[in-house]
BALUM-709583 format. One record per residue: residue number from 0; residue in three letters; x, y, z of N, C-alpha, C in turn. Coordinates in pm, 1 decimal, decimal comma. Atoms other than C-alpha are relative to their C-alpha. Layout:
N
(NUM "ALA" (X Y Z) (X Y Z) (X Y Z)) ...
***
This chain:
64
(0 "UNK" (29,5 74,4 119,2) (-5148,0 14782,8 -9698,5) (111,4 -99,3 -28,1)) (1 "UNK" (-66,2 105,4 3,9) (-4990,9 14473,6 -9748,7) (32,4 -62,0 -197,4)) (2 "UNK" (-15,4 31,9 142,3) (-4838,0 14340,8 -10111,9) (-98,3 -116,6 -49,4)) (3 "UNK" (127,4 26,2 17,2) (-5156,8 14150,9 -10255,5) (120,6 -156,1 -132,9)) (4 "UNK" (-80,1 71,9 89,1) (-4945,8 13824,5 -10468,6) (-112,3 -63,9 -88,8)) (5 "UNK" (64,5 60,1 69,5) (-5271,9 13674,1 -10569,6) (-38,4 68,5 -171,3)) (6 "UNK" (52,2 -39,2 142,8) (-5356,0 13879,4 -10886,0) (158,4 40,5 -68,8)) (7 "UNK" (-121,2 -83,7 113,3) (-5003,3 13943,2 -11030,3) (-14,6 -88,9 -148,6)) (8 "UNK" (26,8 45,0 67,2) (-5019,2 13867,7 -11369,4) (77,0 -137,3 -30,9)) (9 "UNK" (-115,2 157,4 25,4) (-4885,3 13474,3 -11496,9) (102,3 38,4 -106,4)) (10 "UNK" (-115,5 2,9 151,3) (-4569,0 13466,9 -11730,1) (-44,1 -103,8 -47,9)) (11 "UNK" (59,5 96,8 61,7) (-4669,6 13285,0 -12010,8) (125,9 -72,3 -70,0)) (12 "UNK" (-112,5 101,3 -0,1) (-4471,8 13010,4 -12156,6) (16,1 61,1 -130,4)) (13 "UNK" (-49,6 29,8 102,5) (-4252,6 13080,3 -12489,2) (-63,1 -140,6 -82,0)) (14 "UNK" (54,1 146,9 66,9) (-4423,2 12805,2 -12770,2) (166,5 -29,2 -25,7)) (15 "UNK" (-87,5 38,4 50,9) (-4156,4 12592,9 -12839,4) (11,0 -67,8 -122,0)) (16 "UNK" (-3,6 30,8 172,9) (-4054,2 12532,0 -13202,7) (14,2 -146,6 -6,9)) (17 "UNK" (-24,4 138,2 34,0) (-4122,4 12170,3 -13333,8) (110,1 -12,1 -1,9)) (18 "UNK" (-120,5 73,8 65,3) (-3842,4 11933,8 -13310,5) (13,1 -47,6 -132,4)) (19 "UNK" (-0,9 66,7 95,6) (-3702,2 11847,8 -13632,2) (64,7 -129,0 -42,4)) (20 "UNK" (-58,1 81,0 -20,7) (-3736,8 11492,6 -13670,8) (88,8 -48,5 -100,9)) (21 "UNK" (-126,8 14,3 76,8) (-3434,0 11289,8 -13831,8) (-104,4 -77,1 -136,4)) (22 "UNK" (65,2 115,7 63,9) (-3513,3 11068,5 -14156,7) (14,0 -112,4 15,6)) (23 "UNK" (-41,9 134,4 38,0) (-3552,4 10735,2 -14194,0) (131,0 -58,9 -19,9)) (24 "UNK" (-130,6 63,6 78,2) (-3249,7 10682,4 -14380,0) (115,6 66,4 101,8)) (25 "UNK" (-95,2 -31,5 -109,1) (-3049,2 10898,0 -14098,0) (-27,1 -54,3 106,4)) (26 "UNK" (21,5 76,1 -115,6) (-3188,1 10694,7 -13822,3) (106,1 -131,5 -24,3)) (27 "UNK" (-120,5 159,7 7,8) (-3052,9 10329,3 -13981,4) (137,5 12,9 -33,2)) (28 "UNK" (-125,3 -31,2 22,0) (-2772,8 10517,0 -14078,2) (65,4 26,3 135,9)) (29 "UNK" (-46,8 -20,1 -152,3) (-2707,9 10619,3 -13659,4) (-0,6 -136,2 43,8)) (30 "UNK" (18,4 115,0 -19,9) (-2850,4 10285,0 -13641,0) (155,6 -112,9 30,8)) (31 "UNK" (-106,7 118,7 66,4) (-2578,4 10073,0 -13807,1) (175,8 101,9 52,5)) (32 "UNK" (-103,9 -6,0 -52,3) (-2314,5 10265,2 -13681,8) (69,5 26,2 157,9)) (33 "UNK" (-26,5 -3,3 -124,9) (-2378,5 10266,4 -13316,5) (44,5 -156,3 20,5)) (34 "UNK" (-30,5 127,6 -16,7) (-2442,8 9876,3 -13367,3) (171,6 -67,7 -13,0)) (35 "UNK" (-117,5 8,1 24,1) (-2068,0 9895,5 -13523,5) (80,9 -5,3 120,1)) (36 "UNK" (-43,4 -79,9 -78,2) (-1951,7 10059,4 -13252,9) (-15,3 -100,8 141,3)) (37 "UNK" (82,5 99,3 -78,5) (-2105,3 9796,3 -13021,7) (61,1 -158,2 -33,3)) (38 "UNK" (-59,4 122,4 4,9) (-1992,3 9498,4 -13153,7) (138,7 19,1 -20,2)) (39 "UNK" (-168,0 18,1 -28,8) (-1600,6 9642,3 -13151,0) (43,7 -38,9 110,1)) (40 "UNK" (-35,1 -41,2 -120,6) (-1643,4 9715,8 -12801,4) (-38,5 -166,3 33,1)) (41 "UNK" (48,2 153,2 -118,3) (-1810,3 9328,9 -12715,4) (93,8 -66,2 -81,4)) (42 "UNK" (-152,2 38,2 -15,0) (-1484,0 9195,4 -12913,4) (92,5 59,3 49,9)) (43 "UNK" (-95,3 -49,7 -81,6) (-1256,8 9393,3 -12752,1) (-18,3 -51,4 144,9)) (44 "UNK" (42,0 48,4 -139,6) (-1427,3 9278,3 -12401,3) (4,8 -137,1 -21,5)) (45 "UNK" (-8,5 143,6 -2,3) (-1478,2 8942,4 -12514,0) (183,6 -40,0 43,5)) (46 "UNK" (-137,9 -14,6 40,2) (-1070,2 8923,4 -12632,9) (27,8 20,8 179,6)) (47 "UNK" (-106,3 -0,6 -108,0) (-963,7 9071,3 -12288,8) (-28,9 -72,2 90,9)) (48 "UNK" (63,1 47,2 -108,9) (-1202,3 8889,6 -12074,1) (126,0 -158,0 -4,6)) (49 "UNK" (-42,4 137,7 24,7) (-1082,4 8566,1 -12252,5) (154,7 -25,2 54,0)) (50 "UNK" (-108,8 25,1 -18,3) (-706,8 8652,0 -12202,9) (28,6 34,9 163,1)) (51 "UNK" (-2,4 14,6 -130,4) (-764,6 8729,4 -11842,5) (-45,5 -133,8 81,2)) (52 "UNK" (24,8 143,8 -18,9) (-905,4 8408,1 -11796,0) (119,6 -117,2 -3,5)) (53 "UNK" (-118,2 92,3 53,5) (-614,2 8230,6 -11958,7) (136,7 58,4 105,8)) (54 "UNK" (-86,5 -36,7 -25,6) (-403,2 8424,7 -11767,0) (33,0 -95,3 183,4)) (55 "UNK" (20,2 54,2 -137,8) (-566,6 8326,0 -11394,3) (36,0 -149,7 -61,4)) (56 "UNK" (-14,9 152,9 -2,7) (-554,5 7955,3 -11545,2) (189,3 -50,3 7,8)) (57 "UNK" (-166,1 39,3 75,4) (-178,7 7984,3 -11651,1) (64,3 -30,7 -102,3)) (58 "UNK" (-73,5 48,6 138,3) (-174,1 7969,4 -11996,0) (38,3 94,9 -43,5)) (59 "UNK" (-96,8 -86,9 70,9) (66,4 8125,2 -12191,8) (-65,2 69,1 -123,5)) (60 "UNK" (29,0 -49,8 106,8) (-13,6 8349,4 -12509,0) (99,5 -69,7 -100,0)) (61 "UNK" (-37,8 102,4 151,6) (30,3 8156,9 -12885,6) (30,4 119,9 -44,8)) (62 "UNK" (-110,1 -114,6 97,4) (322,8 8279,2 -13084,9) (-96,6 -58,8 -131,2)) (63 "UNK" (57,5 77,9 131,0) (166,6 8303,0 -13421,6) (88,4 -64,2 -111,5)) 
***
């Protein structure tokens, strides 16, 4: 007699509990401070790009 796999019973899936979604007002609130977060980082890149540029050309950095 041989082990028979076709009838073993299925494991059934755990339901999984609704996600709970965020509000409104916590979305534009993640919103506005990723965008923050985003435009430090593209002045900060801008800024170094620019002074690497100036640098290959040969210009000096302005005393303020």
């Amino acid at each position: 007699m041989g082990i028979n796999t076709r009838h073993q019973p299925q494991q059934q899936q755990q339901p999984q509990p609704p996600l709970q979604q965020p509000q409104p007002q916590e979305n534009l609130q993640r919103l506005d401070e990723v965008e923050q977060r985003v435009e430090e980082r593209d002045r900060k890149h801008h800024k170094f790009l620019k002074g690497l540029a100036n640098f290959i050309k040969g210009k000096k950095k302005k005393d303020p």
